[in-house]
Backbone as a printed PyTorch tensor [residue, N CA C, xyz], in Angstrom:
tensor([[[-36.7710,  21.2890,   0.0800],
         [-36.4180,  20.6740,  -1.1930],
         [-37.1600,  19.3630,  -1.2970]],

        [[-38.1890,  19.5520,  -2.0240],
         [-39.1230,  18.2890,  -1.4660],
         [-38.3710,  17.1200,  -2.1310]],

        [[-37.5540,  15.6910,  -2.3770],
         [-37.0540,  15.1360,  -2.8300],
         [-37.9150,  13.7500,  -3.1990]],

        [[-37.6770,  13.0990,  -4.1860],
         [-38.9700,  12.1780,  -4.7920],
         [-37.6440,  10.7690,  -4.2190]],

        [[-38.6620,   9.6000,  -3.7620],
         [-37.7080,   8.1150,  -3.5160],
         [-36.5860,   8.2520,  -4.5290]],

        [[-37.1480,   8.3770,  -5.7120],
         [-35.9600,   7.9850,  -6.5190],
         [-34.6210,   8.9820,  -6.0680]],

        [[-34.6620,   9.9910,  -6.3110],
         [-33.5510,  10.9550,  -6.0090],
         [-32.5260,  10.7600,  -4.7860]],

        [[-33.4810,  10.4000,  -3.8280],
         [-33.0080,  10.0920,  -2.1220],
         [-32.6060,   9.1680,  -2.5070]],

        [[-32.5280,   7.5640,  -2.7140],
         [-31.7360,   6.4000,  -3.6510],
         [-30.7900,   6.9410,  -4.1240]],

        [[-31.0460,   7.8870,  -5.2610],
         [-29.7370,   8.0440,  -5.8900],
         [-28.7070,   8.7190,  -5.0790]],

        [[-28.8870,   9.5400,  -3.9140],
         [-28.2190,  10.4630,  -3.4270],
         [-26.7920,   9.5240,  -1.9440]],

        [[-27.8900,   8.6190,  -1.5590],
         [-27.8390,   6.9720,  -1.1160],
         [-26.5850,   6.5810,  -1.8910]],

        [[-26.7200,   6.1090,  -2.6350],
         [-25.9180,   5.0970,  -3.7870],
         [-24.7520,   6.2820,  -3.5750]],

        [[-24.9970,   7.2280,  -4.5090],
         [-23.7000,   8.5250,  -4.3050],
         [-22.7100,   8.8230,  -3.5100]],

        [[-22.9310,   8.6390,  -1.8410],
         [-22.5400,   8.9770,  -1.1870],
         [-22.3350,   7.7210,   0.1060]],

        [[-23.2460,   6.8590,   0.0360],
         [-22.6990,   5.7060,   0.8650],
         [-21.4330,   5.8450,   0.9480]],

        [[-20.3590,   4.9080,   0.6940],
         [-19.0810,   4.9200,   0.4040],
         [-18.3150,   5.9980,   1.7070]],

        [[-18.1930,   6.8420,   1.1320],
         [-17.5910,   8.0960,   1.7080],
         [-17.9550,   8.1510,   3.4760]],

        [[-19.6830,   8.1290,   3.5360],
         [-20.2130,   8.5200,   4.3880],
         [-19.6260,   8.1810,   5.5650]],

        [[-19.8530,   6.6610,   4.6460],
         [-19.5610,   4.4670,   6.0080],
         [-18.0570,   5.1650,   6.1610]],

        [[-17.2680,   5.8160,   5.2780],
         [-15.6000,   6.2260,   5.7000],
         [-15.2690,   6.5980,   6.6520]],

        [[-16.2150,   7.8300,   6.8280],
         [-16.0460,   9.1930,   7.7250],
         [-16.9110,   8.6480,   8.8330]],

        [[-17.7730,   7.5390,   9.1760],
         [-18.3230,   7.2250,   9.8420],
         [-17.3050,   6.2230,  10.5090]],

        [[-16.7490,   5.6990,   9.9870],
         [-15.2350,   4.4640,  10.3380],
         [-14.3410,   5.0270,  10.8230]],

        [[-14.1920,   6.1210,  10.6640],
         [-12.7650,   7.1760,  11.0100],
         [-13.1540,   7.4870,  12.5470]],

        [[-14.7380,   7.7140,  12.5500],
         [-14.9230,   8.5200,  13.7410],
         [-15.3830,   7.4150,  15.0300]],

        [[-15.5400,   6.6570,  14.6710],
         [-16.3180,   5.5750,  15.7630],
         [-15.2180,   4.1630,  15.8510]],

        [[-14.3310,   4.2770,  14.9950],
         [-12.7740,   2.8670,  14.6670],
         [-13.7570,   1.7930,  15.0250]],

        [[-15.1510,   1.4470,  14.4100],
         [-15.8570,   0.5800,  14.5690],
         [-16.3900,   0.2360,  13.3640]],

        [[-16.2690,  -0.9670,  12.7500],
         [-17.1230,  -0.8920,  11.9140],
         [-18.3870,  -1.1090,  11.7050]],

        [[-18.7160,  -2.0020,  12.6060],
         [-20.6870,  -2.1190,  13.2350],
         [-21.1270,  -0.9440,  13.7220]],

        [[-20.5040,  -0.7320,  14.8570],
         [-21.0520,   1.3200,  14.8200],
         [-21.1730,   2.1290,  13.7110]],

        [[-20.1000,   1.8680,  12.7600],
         [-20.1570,   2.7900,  11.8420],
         [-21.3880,   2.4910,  11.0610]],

        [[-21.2540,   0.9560,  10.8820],
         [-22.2370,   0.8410,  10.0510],
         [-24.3070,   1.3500,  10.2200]],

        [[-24.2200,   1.0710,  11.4730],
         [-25.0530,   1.5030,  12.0930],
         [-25.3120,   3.5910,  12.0110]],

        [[-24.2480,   3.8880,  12.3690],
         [-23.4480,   5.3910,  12.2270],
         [-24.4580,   5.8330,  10.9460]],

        [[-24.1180,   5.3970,   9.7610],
         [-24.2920,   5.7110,   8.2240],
         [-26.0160,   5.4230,   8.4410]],

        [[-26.1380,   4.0340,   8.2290],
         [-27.6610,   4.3230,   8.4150],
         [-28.7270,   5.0580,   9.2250]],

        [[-28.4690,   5.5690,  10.4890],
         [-28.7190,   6.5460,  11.1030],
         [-28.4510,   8.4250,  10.2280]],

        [[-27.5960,   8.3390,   9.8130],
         [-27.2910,  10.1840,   9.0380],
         [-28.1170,   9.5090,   7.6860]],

        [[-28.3660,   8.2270,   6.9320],
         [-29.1530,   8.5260,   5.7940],
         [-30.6410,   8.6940,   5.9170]],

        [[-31.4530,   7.5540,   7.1290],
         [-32.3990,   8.0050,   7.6740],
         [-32.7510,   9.3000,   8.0350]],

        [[-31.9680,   9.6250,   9.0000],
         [-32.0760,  11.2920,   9.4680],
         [-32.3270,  12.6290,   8.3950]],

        [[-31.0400,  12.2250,   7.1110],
         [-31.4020,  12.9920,   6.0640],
         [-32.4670,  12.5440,   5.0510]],

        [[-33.0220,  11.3400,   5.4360],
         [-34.1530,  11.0510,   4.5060],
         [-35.3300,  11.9310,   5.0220]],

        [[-35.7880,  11.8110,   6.2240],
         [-36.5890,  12.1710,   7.0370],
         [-36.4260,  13.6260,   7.1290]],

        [[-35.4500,  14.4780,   6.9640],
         [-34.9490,  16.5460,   7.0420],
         [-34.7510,  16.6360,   5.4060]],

        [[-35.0070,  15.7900,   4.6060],
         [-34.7530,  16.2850,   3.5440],
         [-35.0950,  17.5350,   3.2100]],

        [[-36.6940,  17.8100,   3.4110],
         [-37.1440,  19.0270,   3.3910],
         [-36.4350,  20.7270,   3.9770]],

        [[-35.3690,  20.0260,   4.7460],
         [-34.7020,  21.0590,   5.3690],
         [-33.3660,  21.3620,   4.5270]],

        [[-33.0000,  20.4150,   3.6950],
         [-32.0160,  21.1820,   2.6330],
         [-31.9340,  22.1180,   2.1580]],

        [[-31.1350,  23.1410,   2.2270],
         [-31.7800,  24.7410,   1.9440],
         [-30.8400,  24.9360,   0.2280]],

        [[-29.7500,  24.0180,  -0.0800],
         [-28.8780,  23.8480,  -0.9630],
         [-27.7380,  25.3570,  -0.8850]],

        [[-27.5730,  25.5130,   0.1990],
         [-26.6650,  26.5110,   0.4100],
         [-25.2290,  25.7230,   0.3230]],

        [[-25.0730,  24.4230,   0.4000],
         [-23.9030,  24.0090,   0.4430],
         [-24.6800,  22.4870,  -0.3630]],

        [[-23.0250,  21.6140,  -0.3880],
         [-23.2770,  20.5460,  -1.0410],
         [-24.0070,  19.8060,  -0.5280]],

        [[-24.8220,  18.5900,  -1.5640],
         [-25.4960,  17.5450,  -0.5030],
         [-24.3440,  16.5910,   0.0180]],

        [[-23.0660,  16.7170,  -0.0600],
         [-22.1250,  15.8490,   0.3600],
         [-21.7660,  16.8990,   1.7240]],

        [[-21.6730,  17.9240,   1.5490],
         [-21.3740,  18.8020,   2.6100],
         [-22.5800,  18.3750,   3.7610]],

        [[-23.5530,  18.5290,   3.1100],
         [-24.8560,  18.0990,   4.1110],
         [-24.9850,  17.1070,   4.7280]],

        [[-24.9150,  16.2870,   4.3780],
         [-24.4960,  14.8740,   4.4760],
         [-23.5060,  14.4080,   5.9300]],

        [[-22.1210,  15.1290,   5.5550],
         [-20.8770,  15.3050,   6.5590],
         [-21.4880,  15.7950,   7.5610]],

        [[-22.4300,  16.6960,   7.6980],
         [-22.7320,  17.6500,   8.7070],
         [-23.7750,  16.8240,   9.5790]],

        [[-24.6280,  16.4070,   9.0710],
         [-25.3290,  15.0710,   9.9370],
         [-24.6700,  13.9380,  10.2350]],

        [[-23.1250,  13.4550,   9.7870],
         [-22.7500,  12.2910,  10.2460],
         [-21.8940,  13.3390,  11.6440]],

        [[-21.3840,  14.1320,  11.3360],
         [-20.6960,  14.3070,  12.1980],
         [-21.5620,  14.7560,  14.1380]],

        [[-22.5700,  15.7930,  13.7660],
         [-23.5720,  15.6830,  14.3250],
         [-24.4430,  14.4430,  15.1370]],

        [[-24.6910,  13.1600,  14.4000],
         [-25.1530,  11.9640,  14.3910],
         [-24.0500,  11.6180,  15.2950]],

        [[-22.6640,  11.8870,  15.2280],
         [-21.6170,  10.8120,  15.8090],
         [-21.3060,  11.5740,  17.6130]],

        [[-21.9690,  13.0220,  17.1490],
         [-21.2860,  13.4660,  18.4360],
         [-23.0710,  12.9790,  19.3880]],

        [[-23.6170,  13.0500,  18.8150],
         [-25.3420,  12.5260,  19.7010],
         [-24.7330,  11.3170,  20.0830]],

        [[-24.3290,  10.3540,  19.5020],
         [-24.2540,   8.6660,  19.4320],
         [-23.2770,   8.4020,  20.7490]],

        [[-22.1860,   9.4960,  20.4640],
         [-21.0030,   9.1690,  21.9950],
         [-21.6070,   9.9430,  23.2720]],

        [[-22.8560,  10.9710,  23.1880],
         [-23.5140,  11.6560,  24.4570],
         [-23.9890,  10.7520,  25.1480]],

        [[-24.6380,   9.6680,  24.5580],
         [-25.3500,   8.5540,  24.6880],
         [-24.7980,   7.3270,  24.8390]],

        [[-24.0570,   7.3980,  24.4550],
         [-22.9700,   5.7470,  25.0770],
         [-22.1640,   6.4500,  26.3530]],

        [[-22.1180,   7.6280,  26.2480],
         [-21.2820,   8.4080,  27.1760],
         [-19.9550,   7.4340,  27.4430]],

        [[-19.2320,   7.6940,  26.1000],
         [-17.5640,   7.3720,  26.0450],
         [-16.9830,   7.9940,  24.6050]],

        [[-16.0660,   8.0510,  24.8910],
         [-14.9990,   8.6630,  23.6250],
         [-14.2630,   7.8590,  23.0110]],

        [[-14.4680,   7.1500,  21.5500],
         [-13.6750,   6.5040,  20.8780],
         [-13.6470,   6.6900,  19.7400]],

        [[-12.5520,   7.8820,  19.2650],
         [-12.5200,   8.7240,  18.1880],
         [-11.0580,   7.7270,  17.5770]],

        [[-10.4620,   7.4650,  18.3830],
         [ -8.9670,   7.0020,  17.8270],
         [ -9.1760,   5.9730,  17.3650]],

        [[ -7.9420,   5.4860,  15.9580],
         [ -8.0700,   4.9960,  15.1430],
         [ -6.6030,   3.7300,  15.8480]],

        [[ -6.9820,   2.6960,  16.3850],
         [ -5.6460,   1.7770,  16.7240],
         [ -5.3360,   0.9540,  16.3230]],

        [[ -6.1990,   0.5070,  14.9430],
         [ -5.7470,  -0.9390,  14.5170],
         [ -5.6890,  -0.2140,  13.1200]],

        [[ -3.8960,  -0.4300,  13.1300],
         [ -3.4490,   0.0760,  11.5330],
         [ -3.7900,  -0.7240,  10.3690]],

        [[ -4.0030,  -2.1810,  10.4020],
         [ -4.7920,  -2.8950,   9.4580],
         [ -5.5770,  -2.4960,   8.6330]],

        [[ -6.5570,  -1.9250,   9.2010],
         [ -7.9610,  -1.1130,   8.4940],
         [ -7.3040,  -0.2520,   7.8100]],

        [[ -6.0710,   0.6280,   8.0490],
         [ -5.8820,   1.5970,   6.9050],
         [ -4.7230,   1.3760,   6.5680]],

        [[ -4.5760,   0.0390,   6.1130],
         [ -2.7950,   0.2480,   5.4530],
         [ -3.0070,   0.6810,   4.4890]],

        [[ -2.2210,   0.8700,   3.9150],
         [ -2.3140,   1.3930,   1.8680],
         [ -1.3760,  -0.1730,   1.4290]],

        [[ -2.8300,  -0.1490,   0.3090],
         [ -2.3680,  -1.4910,  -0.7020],
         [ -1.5970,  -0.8530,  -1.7780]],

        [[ -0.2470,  -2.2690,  -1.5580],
         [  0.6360,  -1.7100,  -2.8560],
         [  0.8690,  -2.7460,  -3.3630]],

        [[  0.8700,  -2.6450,  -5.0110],
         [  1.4580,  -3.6730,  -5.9300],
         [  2.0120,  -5.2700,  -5.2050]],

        [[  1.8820,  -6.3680,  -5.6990],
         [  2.4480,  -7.1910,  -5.1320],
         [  3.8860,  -7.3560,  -5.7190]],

        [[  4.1390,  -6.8590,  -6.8480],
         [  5.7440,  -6.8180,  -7.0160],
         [  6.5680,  -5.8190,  -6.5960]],

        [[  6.0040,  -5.0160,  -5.3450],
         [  6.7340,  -3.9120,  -4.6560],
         [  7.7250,  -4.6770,  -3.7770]],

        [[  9.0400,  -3.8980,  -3.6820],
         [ 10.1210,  -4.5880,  -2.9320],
         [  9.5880,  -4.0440,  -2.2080]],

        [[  9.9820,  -5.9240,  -1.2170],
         [ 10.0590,  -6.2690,  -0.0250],
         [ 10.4880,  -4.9780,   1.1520]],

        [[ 11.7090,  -4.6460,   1.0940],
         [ 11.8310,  -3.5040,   1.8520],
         [ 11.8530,  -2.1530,   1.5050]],

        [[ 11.1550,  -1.8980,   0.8050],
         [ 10.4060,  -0.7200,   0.3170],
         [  8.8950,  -0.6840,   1.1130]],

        [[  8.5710,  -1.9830,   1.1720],
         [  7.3160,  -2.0220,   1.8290],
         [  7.4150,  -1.8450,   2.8480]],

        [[  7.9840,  -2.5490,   3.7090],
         [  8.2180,  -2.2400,   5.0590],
         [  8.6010,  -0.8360,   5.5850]],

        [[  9.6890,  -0.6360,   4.7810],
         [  9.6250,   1.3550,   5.0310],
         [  8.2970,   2.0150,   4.8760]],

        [[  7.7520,   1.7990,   3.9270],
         [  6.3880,   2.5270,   3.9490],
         [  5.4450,   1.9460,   4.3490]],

        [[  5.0590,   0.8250,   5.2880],
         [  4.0690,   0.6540,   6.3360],
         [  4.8780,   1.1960,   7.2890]],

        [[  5.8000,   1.2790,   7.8200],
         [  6.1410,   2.0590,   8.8510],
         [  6.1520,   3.5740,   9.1950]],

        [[  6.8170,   4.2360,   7.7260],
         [  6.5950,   5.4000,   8.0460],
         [  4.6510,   5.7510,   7.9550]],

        [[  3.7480,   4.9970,   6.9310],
         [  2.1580,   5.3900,   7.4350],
         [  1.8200,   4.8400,   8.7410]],

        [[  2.2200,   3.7270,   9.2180],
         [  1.9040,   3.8520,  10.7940],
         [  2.1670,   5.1020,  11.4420]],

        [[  3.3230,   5.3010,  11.7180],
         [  4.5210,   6.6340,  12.1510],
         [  3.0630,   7.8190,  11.8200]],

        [[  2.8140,   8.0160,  10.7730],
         [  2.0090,   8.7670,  10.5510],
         [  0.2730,   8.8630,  10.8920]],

        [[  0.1710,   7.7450,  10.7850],
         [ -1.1490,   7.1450,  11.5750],
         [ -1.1830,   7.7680,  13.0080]],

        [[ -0.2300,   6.9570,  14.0710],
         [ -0.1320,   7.2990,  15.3510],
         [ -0.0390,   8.5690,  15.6950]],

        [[  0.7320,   9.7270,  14.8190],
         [  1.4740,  10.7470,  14.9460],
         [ -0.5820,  11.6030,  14.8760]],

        [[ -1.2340,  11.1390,  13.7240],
         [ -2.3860,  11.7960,  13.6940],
         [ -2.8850,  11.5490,  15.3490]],

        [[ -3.2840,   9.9070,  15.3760],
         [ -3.7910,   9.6820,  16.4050],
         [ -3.5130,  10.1220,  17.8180]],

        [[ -2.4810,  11.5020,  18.1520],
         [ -2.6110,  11.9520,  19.3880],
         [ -3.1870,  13.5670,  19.2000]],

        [[ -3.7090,  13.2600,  17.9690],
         [ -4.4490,  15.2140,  17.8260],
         [ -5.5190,  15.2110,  19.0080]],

        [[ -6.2780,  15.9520,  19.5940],
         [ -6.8520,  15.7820,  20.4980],
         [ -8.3970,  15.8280,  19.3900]],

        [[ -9.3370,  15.5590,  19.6780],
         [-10.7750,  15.3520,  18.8300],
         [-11.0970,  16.5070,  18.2150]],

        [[-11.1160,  17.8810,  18.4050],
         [-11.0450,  19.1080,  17.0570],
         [-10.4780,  19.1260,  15.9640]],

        [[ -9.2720,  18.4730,  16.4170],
         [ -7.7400,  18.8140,  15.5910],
         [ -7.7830,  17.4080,  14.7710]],

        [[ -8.4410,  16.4800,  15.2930],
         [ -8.5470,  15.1700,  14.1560],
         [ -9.2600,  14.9270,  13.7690]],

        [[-10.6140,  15.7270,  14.0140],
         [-11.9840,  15.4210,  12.8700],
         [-11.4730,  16.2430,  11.9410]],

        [[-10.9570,  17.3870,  11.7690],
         [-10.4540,  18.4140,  10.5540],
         [ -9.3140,  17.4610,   9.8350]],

        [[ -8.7330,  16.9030,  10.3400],
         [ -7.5830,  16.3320,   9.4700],
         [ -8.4420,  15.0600,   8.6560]],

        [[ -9.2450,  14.4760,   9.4200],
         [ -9.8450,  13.4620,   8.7990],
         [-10.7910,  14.1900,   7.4720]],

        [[-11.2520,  15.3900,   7.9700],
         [-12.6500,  15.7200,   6.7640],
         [-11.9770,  16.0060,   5.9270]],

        [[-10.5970,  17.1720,   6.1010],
         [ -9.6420,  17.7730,   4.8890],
         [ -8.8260,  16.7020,   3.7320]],

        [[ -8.3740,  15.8870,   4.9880],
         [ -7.0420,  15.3010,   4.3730],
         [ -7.4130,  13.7810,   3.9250]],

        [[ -8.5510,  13.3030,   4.5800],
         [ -8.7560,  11.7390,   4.2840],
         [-10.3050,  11.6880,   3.5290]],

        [[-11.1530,  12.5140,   4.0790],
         [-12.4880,  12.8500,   3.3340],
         [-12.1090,  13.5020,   1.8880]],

        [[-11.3210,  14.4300,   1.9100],
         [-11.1600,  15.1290,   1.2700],
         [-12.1520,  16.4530,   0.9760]],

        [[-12.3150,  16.7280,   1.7650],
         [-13.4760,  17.9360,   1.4600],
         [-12.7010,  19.1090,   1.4440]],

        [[-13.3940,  20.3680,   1.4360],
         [-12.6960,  21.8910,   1.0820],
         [-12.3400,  22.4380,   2.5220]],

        [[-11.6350,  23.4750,   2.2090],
         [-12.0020,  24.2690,   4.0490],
         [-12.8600,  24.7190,   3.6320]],

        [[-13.5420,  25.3170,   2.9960],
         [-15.1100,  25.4210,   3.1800],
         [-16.3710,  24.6760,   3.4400]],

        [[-15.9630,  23.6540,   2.9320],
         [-16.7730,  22.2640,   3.7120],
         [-16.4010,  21.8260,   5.4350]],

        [[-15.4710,  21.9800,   5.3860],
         [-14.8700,  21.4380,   6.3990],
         [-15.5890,  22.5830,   7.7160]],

        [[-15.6390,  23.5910,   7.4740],
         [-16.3600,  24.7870,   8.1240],
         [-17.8280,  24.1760,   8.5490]],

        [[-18.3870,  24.4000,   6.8400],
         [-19.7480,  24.0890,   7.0890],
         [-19.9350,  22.8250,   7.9960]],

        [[-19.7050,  21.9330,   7.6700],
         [-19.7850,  20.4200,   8.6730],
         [-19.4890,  20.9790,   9.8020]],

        [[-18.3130,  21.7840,  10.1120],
         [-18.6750,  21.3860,  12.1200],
         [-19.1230,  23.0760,  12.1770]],

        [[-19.2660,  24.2830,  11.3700],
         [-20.2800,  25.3180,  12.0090],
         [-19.0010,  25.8980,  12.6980]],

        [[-17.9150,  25.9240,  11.7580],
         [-16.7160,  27.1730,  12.2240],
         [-16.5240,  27.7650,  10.9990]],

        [[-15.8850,  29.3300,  11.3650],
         [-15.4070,  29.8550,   9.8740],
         [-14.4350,  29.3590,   9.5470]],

        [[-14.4340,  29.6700,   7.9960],
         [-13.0940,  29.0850,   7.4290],
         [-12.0010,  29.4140,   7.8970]],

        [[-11.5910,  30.3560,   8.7180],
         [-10.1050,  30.8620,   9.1380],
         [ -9.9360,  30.2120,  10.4020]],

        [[-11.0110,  29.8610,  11.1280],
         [-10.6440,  29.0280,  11.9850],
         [-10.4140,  27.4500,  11.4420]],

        [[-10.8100,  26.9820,  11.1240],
         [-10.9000,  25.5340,  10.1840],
         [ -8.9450,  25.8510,   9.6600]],

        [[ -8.8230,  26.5350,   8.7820],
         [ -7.5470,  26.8920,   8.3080],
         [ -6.5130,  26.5450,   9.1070]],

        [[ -6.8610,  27.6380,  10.3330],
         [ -5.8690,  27.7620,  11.4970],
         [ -5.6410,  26.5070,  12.3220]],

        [[ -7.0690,  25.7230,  12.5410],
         [ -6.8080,  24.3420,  13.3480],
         [ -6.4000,  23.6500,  12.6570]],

        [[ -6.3670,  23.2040,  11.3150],
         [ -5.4060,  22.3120,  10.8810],
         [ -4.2740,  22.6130,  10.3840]],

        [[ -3.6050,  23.6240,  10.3890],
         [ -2.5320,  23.7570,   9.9460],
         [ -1.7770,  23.9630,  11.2500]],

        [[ -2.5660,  23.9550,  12.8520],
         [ -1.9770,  23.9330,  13.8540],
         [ -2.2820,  22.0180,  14.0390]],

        [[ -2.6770,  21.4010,  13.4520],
         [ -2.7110,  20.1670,  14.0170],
         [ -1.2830,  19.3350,  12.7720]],

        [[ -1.1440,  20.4730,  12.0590],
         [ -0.3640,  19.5920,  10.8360],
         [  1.3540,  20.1280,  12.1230]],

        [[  1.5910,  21.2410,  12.6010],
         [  2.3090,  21.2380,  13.4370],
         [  2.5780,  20.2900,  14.1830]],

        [[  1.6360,  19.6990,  15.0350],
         [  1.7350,  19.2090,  16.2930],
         [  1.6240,  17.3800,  15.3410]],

        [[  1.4690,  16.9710,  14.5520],
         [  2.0340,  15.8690,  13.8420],
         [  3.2760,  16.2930,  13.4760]],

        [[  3.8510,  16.5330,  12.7190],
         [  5.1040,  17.1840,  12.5210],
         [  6.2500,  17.0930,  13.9140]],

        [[  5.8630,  17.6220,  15.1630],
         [  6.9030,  17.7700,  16.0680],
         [  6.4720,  16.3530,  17.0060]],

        [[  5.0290,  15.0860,  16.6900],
         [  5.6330,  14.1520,  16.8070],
         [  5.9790,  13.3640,  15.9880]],

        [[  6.1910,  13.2680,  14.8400],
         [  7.0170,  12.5330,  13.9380],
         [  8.5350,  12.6510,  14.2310]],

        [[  8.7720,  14.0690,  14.3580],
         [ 10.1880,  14.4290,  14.8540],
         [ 11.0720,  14.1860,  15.8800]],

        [[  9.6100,  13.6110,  17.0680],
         [ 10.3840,  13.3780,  18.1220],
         [ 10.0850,  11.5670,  18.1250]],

        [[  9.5500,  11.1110,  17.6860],
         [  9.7070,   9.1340,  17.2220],
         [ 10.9350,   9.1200,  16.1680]],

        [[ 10.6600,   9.8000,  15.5530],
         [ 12.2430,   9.6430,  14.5930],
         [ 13.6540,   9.7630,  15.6940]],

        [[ 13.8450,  10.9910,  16.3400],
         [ 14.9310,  11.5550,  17.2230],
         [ 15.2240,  10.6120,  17.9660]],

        [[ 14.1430,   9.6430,  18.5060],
         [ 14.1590,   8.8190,  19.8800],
         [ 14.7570,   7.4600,  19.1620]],

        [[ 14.6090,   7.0570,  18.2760],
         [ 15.0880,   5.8730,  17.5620],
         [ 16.1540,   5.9750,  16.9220]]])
């Protein structure tokens, strides 16, 4: 797909955002990440030609960051997929939200945060691409190169295994 500067820019601009996300999710760094992103836009600047448009260029995209991220930890040779500083992802709410309304709901998205954060690394790149990327199970396939029924099956077995620990931090308190 031979692609002209301008297009690759625009495709750039399009998809930054998202990319630096899914690049933040996977590295809980944001200088890595940042680094992360410019590495998969280079890479896809440089394979452009290899776009076959069988899937999205956002799908494409995912598939070199994720790719890009698993090269990047072969090479640091360490694993830091988990996400531990809930800061980075609280959810902003209204400033005239009661006081303890808020507090219930930073707690229960922590609760939920942590509860993600013991999926083991299969089971939480799918929750991240599905549920926080937002992509399809068909995307979610294409990016890591499983069929959709498996993609299906691992996250709806990782939505389990959040589930029975939410159940058991709730039980214990």
């Amino acid at each position: 797909m031979g692609m002209t500067i301008e297009e690759c820019k625009e495709i750039i601009c399009q998809n930054y955002k998202e990319i630096y996300r899914f690049a933040l999710y996977l590295t809980n760094d944001p200088i890595a990440a940042e680094d992360l992103t410019q590495e998969i836009f280079i890479s896809a600047w440089t394979n452009a030609d290899t776009y076959e448009e069988r899937s999205s260029i956002k799908t494409w995209l995912h598939r070199i960051a994720f790719n890009k991220f698993i090269d990047s930890r072969r090479q640091l040779k360490r694993y830091n997929v988990l996400l531990d500083n809930y800061e980075k992802n609280k959810v902003k709410t209204p400033d005239d939200f009661e006081p303890l309304r808020k507090i219930m709901a930073d707690e229960d998205l922590s609760s939920l945060y942590k509860a993600i954060h013991t999926l083991k690394e299969p089971d939480y790149v799918c929750i991240v691409l599905h549920y926080i990327q937002g992509l399809s199970f068909k995307e979610v396939a294409n990016v890591l190169r499983r069929p959709v029924g498996t993609v299906k099956w691992q996250i709806n077995q990782a939505i389990k295994k959040i589930k029975d620990c939410l159940l058991d931090e709730y039980e214990l308190e």
